[in-house]
C-alpha positions in Angstrom: 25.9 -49.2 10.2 28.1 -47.3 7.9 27.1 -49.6 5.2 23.5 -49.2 5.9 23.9 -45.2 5.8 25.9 -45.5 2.0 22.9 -48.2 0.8 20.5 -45.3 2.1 22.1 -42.5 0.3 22.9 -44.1 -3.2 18.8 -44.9 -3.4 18.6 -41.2 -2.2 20.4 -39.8 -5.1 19.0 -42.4 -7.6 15.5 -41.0 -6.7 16.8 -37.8 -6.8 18.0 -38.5 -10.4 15.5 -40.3 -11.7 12.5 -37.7 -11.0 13.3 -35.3 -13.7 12.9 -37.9 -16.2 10.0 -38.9 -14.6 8.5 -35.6 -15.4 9.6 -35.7 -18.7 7.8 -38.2 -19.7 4.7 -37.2 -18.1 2.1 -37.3 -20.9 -1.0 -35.6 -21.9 -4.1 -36.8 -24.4 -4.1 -36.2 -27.7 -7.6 -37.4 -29.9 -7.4 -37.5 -33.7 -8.8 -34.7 -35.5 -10.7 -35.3 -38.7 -10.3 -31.6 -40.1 -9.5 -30.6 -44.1 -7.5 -27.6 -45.1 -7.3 -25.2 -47.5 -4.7 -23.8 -48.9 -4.6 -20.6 -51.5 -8.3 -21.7 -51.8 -7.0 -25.6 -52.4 -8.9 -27.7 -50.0 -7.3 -31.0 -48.8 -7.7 -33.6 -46.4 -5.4 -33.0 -42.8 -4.3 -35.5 -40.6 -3.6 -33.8 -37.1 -4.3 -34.0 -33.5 -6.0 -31.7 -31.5 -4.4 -31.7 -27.9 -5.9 -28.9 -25.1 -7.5 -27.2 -28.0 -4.7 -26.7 -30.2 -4.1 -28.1 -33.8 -0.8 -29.9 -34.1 0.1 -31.1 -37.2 3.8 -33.2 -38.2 5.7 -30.8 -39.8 5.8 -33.2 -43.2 2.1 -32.6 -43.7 2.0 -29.1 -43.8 5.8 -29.6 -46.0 3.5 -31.6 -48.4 0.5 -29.1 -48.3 2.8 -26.3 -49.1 4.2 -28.1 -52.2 3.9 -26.5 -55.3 2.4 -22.6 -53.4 4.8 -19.4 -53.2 6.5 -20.9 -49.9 7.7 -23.9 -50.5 10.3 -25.2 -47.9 12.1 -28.7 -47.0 12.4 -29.6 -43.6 15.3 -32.1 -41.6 14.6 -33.2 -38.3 17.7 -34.4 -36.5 16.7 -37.0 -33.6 20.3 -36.3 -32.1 20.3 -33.2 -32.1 16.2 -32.9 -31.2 16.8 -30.3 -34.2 14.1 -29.1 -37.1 16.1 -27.2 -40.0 14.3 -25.4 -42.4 15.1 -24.2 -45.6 12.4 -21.9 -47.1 12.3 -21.6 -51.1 13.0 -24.7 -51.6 10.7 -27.5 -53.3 9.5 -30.3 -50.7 10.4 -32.6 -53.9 14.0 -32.1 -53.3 14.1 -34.4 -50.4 12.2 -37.2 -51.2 9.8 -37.9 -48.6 7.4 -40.5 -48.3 4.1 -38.9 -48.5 1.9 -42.3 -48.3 3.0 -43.2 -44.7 0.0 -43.4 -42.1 -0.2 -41.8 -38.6 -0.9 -44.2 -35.8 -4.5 -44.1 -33.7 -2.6 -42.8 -30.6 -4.4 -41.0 -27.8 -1.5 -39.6 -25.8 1.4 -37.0 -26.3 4.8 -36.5 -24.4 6.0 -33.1 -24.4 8.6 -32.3 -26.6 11.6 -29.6 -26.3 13.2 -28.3 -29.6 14.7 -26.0 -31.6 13.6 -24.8 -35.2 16.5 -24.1 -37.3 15.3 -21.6 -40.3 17.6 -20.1 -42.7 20.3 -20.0 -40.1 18.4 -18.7 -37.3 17.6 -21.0 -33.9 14.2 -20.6 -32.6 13.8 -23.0 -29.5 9.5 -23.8 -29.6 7.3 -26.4 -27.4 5.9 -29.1 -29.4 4.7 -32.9 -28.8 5.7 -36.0 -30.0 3.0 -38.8 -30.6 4.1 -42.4 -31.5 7.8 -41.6 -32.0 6.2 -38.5 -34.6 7.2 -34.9 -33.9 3.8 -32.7 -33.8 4.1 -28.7 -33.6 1.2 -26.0 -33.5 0.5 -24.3 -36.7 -0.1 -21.0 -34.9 4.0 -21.5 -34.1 4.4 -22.7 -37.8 2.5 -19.5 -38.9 5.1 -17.1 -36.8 8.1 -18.9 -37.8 6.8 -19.2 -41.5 5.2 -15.7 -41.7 2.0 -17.1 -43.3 -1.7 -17.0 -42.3 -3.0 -19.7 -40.4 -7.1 -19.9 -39.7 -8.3 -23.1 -37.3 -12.4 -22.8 -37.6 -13.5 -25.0 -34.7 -17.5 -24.6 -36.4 -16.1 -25.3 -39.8 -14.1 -28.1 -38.2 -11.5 -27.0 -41.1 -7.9 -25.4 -41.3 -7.1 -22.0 -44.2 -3.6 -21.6 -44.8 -2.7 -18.4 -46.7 0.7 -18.0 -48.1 0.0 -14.8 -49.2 -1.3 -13.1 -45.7 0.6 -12.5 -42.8 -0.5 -14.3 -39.9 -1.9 -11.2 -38.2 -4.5 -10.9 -41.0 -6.4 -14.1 -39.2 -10.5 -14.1 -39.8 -12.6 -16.6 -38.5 -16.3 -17.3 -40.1 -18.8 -19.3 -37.7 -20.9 -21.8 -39.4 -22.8 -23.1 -35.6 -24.3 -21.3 -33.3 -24.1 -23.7 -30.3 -26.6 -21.7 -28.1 -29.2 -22.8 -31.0 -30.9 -26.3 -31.8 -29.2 -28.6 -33.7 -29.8 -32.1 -34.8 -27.6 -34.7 -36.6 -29.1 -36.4 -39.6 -27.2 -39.9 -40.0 -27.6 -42.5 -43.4 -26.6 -45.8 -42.8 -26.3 -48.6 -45.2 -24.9 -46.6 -48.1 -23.7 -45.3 -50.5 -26.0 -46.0 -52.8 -27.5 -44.0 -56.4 -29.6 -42.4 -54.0 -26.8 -40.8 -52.1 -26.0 -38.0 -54.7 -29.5 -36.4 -54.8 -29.4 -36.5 -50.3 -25.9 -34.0 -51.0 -27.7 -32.0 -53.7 -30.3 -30.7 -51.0 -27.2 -30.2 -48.5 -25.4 -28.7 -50.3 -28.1 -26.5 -51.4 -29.0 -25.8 -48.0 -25.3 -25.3 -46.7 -26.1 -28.2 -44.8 -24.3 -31.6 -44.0 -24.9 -34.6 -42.3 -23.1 -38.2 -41.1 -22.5 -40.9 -43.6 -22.2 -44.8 -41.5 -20.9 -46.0 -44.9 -21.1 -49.8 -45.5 -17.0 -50.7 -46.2 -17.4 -53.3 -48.9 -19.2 -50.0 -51.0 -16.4 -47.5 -50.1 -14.7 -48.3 -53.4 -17.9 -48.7 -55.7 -18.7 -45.5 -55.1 -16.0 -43.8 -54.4 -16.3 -40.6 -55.9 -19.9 -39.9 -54.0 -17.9 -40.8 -50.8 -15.1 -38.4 -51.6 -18.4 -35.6 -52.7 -20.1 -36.0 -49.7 -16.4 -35.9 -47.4 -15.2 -32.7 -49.1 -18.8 -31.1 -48.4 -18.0 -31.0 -45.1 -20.2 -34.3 -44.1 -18.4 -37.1 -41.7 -17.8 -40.5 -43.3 -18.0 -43.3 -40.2 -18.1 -46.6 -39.7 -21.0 -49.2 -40.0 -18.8 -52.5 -40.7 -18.4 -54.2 -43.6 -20.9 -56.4 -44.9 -23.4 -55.8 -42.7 -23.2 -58.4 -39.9 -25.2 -58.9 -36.3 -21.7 -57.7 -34.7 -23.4 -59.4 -31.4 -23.4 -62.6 -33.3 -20.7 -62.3 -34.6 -16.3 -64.0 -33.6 -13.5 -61.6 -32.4 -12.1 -61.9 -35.4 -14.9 -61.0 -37.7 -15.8 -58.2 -35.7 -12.4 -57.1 -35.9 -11.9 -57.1 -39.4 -15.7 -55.4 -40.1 -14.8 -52.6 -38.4 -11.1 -52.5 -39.3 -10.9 -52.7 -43.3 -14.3 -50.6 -43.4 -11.9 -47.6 -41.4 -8.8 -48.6 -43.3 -11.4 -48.0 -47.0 -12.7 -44.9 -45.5 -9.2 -43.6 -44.7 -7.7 -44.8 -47.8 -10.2 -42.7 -50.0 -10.5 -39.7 -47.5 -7.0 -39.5 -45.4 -9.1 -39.3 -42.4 -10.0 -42.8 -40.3 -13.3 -43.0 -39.1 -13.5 -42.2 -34.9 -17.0 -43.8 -34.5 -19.1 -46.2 -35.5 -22.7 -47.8 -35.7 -23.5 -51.3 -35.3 -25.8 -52.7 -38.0 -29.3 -53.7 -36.5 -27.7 -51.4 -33.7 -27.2 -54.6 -32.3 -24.1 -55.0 -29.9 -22.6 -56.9 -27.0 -19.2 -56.8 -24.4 -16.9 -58.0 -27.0 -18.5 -55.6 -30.0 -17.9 -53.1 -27.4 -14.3 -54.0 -26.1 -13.0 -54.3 -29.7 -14.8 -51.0 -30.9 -13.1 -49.4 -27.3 -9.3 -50.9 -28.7 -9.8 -49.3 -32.2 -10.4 -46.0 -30.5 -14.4 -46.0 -31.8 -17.1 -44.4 -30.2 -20.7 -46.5 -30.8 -23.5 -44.3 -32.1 -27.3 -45.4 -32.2 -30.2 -42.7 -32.3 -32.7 -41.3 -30.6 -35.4 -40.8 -33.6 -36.0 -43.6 -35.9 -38.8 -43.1 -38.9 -38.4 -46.5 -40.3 -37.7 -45.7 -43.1 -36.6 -48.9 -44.8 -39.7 -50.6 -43.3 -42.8 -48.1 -44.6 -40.2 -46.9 -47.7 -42.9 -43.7 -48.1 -41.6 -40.2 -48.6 -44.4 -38.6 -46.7 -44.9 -40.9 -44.2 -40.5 -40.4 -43.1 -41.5 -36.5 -43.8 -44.8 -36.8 -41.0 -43.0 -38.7 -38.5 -39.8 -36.5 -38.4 -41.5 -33.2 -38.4 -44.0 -34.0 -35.8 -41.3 -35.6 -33.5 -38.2 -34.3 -33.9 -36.5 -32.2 -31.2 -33.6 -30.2 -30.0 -29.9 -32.7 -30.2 -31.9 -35.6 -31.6 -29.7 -38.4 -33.6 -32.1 -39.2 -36.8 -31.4 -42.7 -38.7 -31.7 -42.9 -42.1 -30.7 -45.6 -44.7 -29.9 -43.9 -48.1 -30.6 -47.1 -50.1 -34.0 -46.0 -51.0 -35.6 -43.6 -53.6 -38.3 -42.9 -50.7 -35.4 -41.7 -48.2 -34.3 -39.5 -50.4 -37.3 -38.0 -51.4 -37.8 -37.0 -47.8 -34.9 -36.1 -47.0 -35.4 -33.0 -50.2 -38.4 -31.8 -48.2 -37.2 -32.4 -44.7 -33.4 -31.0 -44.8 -35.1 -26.9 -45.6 -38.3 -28.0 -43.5 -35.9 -28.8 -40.2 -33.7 -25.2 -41.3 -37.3 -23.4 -41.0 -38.2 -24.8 -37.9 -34.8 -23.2 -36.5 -32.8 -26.4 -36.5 -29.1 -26.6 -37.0 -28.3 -29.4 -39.6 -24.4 -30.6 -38.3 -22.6 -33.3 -37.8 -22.9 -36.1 -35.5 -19.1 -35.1 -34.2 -19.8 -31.6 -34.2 -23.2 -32.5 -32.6 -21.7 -33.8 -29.4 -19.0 -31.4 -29.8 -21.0 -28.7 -29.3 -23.2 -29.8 -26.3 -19.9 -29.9 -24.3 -20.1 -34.4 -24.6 -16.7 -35.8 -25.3 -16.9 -39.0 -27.5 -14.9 -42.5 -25.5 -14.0 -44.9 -27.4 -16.3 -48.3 -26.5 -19.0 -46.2 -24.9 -22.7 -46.4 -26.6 -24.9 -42.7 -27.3 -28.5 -42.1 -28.8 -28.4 -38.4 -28.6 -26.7 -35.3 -27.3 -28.4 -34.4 -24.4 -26.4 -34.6 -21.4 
């Protein structure tokens, strides 16, 4: 009996002990953001997350982005000591960093409690670590650094202002998501025809989705970098063009995993959806897309535009049947599609339409992207 009362209280007291660090541990989802930043009117690409609404950044991006502006700083982190030590006025060069490294595709965050060390002075702050990286929230970064830090949810892009306080915060907003909006999407591309489709975008202050054939990525690299740093999404449409539904593990696999691996190469931002060429797709398309951490996007308005290849006919069909959160597919391979798309991007802008992206689309009609999952449009 007495044995069987000591057995019960060990397990007792290793529950008892083990809870806390159950709680620890508990963890929370973090989803990739593709933002860009700008800093002293220098805009960049940003690799972040975006967990509960916040921007969290590793410290060494924002080290690397400040390199060479008024505040330059180092930064240690000490595992043992779960320590960050700053030293402001000090060139990021100094220590040596590897700026080249990658940030992993993960979708969940542990909590993380430290202490910021800067100039001397302990400041303990919440913050998050993701795949054995530390990520902190730039508002924190702003108080601790005494610089201005603007997050534009509509502009889907980051200011940082070494020369304001962080009190001086102004934020512009580009979407009104009480308005109608529709995402124009060009698939097959980049092409020559590409450059003349961001002419009338940018012209119009308006920007679209690019489902950018890998295997061009490089060709024309300096049109996909254009259209990224106009504020237009670069995804994911494979390859070299396969039937994915006809298609090995393997192969599919590889489509859709160099054409991110291009995309993030030239950008710094990896693609978080996709479209399937022909839109054709099956379980296994799906299940690989879902592991890759890819949403699948189709359409909901189709002009046929590499079938009828006239300007007027694509303008007709759009303007007579476009509506509110439609998904439009494009191909901007062709003179024709281009052509159209000079009268139809201010045509749509008259009509009261919102021209966004097909992230920002979904974004703002409150429909949260999975990974695997198939969507035409944005209308709940």
């Amino acid at each position: 009996m007495i044995r069987k009362i000591v057995s019960i209280l060990i397990l007792v007291c290793l529950v008892l002990s083990i809870t806390p660090y159950a709680v620890a541990v508990e963890t929370v989802e973090a989803l990739r953001s593709d933002a860009s930043v700008t800093v002293n009117d220098v805009r960049m690409p940003l690799r972040a997350y975006n967990i509960s609404g916040r921007l969290y950044v590793d410290l060494l991006e924002v080290a690397v982005v400040l390199s060479g502006t008024e505040n330059q700083f180092t930064y240690r982190w000490s595992e043992r000591n779960r320590t960050v030590n700053i030293s402001t006025g000090r060139a990021f060069s100094a220590i040596g960093f590897n700026t080249s490294r990658r940030i992993a595709n993960a979708r969940q965050a542990t909590p993380a409690e430290i202490n910021f060390l800067v100039d001397g002075d302990e400041l303990p702050i919440s913050a998050f670590s993701i795949s054995g990286e530390t990520y902190f929230d730039l508002r924190t970064i702003a108080v601790i650094m005494d610089f201005c830090v603007v997050w534009d949810p509509f502009e889907k892009s980051l200011e940082i202002d070494t020369r304001r306080s962080n009190t001086d915060s102004v934020t512009v907003k580009r979407i009104d998501p009480d308005k109608p909006m529709i995402a124009l999407t060009f698939d097959d591309g980049p092409s020559i025809y590409t450059p003349p489709i961001l002419d009338a975008l940018e012209k119009h202050n308006a920007v679209a989705t690019f489902y950018v054939t890998g295997s061009r990525v490089r060709t024309y690299s300096d049109t996909v970098i254009r259209a990224f740093e106009g504020g237009n999404e670069i995804s994911n449409h494979s390859w070299s063009h396969p039937r994915l539904d006809r298609s090995s593990e393997q192969r599919i696999r590889s489509e859709l995993q160099n054409t991110n691996d291009a995309i993030e190469e030239l950008t710094g931002v990896a693609p978080t959806n996709m479209r399937p060429p022909y839109g054709a797709m099956n379980q296994r398309a799906k299940t690989i897309s879902e592991e890759l951490g890819l949403s699948i996007i189709m359409w909901s308005l189709d002009p046929f535009d590499w079938r009828y290849r006239n300007a007027n006919y694509i303008y007709n069909y759009v303007m007579t049947n476009v509506k509110d959160r439609d998904v439009i597919l494009f191909h901007d391979l062709y003179e024709s599609t281009a052509a159209a798309a000079e009268r139809l991007i201010p045509a749509l802008i008259a009509e009261g339409y919102q021209l966004v992206t097909l992230s920002e689309l979904f974004y703002y009609s409150d429909i949260t992207l999975e990974p695997g999952v198939a969507y035409r449009n944005a209308v709940p």
